[in-house]
Every structure is written in C-alpha cells, then in structure tokens.
N, C-alpha and C positions, 0 to 999 in steps of 0.2 A: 352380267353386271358385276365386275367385281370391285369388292369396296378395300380400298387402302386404307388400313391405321397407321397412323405414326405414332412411333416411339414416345413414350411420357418423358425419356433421359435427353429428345434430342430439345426440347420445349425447355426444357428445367436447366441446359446448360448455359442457350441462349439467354435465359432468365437472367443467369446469375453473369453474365458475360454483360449485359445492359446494367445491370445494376451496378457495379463495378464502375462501368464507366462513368455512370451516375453520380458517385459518391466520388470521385474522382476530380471531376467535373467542377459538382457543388464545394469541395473543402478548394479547389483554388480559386471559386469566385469570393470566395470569405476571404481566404488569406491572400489574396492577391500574388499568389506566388506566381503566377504569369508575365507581374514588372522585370522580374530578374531575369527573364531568357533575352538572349537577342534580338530584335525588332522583327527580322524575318522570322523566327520561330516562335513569334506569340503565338495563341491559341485566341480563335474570336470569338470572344466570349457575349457577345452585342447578342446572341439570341437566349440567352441564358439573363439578360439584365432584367427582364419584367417577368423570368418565371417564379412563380411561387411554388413552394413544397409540396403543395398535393401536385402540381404541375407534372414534377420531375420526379412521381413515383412510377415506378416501370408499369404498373399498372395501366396506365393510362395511354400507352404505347402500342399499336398494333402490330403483330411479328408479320413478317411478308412470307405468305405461302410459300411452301420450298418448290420447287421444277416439280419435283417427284411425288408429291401429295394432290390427292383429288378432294373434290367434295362427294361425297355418299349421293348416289342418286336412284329415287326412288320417285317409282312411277305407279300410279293409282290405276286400279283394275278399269275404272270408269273413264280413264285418260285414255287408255289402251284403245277400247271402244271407240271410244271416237275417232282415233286415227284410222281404225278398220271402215266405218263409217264414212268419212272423209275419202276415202280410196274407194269405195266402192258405190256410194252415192245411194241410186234407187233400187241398186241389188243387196240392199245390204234387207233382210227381212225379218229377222228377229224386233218385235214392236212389244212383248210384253217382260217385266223384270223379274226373275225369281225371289223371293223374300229368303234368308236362311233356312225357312221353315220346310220351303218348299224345294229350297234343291238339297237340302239332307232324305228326300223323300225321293224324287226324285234317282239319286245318283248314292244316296248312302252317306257324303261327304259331311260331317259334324263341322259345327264352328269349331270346335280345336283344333283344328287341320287345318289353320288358316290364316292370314294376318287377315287378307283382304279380298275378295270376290268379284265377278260380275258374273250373272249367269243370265242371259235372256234367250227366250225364243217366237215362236209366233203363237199369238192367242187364238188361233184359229184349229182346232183338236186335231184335222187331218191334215195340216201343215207340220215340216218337219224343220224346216230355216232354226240353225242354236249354236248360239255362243256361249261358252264356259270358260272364263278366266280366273286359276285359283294360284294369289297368291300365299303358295303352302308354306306351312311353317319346316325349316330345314329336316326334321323328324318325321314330314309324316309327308314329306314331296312322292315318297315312294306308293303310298296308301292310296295318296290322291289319284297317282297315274294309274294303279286297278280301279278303282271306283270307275275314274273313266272309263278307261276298256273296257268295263262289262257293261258300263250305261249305254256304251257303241254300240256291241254286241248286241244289247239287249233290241235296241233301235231297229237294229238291221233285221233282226229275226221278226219284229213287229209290221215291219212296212212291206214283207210277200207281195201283198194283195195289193199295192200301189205300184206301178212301175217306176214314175218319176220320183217318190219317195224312197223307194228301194235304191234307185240312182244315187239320189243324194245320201242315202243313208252311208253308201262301202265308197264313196268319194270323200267321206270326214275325214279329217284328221286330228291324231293329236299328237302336238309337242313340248316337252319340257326344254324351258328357257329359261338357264339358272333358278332359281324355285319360283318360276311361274309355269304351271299345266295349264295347258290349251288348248279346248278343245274346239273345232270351225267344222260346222255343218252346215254349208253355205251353198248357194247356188243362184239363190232370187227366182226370174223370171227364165224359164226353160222352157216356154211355149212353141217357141220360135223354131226349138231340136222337137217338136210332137213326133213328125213323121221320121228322126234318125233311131238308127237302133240306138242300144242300152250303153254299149261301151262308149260309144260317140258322146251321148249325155253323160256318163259316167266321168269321162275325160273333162269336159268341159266345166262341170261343178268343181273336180279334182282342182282343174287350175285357177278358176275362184277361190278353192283356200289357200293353195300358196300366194295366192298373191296374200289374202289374211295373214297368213304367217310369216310371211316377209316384213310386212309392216310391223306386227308384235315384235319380230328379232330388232327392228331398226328400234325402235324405241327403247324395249328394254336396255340392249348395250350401249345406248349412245352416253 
C-alpha cells in the first residue's frame, strides 16, 4: 500500500495562481474596465454579477485532484477478516476474538507494536484453526514478524500428538504485506483427507492459506 504525499509548494502556488485571478477578476467588475476592449474580447462577467465577497474568496473553491495523487488507503484488520471469511465461507474456523490482553500472552506481541489488530482462533482447546492480523507500527513490523515465528514454532512443537493438528500447524503461513504481519493457520474441515497421508493434508491446508493470503495482498494494495 503505498501512500503518496503531495508537495505543500505545489497546493500553495495554485493558491496563489486562483487568487490572482481573483482579485483580477473582482477590480474589473468594479471598474468596469471590460467596456473598453473590443466586443469579441469582453470577458463574461454574468457569473461574477450576484457573487458576493465571501463568494470569491479562494477558500471556497475546491482544487481538482492532480492525475498523480492518491487518497491514503487504509484497511482495518477486521475488514481484512471478513474478506478471508467471505472467500472461504464454512472453512473459515477461527469463532473466538483475542482481546490485547490475550494475544500479548499468547504470542509476546504488546499494544505498542501496533496501530491495529485482529487475532482470532477457535474456542475449542484442542483445535488449532488462527488468524493473526498485525497492523505493526513501521518500527516494530520487524518484532512482530519473530513474535510470530516463534508462536508458529511454538504451535507446531505442541501439536506432536495430534496428526491433523500437526498438519495444520507446518501448512501456516506468515506474511508481511507492507506493515501488516499475517499470520493463517487455516484448514476447516479435513475429515474428508482422515484416510490420506500427512503431506496430502499438509498440502491441502497449505493451499487454504494462500488462498487467505491472496485475498489479504488484494485488499491491502488495492
């Protein structure tokens, strides 16, 4: 997402380029010095006849966006969500929200690492279904991205004793999307794979999150 500034000199010349004409304008509707030119080169002054002076202060004028300037676009961690939601329907299985409290406990990650957040997963202890969206503050994007990695790590070294959890655990991913980290440990319903082996299901969760994180990249850049 990258955010264009414009120049404060290129606003301020325009300024003064309207004004001008302004004042211009105003001292020949008073002095009538518009009688004097030749009939084709009057100036039509008919829409300037019922403006009054606050009318014709440039303030009151709106400048027309340049080709080259954007508007700032900023997408909220819980927007984000729901487009992953939206895409994935009844696979999407993270049902409970983390509060700050809980995913600084969690994963390490402090409210100052952060403009903005989402972190949910499933309320169910031996489910692993979790989404982590941090939008990090440009200082600490770096922090956030270990925090996660070792919460991965940590994940994966936890879920041995489950196979289908173990699956989903080394199918996560995480990726940094101009300073949003995110993390998708997705899968849903993986009943259907009981009888394939591990990499089969491993595969199959895996392309569950890129499709998650295809949708995160469409949104954030667009």
């Amino acid at each position: 997402m990258a955010i264009h500034r414009t120049e404060g000199g290129r606003h301020r010349s325009t300024f003064h380029r309207l004004a001008a004409a302004l004042s211009a304008a105003a001292v020949c509707l008073l002095t009538g010095c518009g009688d004097s030119l030749p009939e084709d080169e009057l100036v039509d002054h008919r829409a300037y006849e019922t403006a009054t002076a606050e009318d014709l202060q440039a303030g009151n004028f709106r400048f027309p966006q340049a080709a080259d300037e954007e508007e700032d676009h900023f997408v909220t961690a819980a927007g984000l969500r729901d487009s992953v939601k939206e895409l994935l329907g009844g696979q999407y299985w993270p049902d409970a929200a983390l509060t700050e409290e809980e995913l600084e406990k969690m994963t390490g990650i402090t409210e100052n690492m952060y403009v903005d957040f989402l972190a949910e997963r499933q309320a169910a202890d031996a489910a692993v279904d979790t989404m982590i969206i941090i939008h990090a503050k440009e200082a600490h994007v770096g922090e956030v991205e270990r925090a996660l990695e070792a919460y991965r790590e940590d994940v994966i070294g936890r879920s041995g004793d489950d196979p289908e959890n173990l699956c989903k655990a080394e199918a996560s991913r995480m990726e940094t999307i101009e300073d949003y980290v995110c993390f998708v440990q997705l899968g849903g319903d993986i009943s259907a794979l009981a009888y394939s082996d591990a990499d089969t299901v491993t595969a199959y969760c895996q392309e569950e999150n890129e499709r998650a994180l295809y949708v995160l990249e469409q949104e954030i850049f667009q």
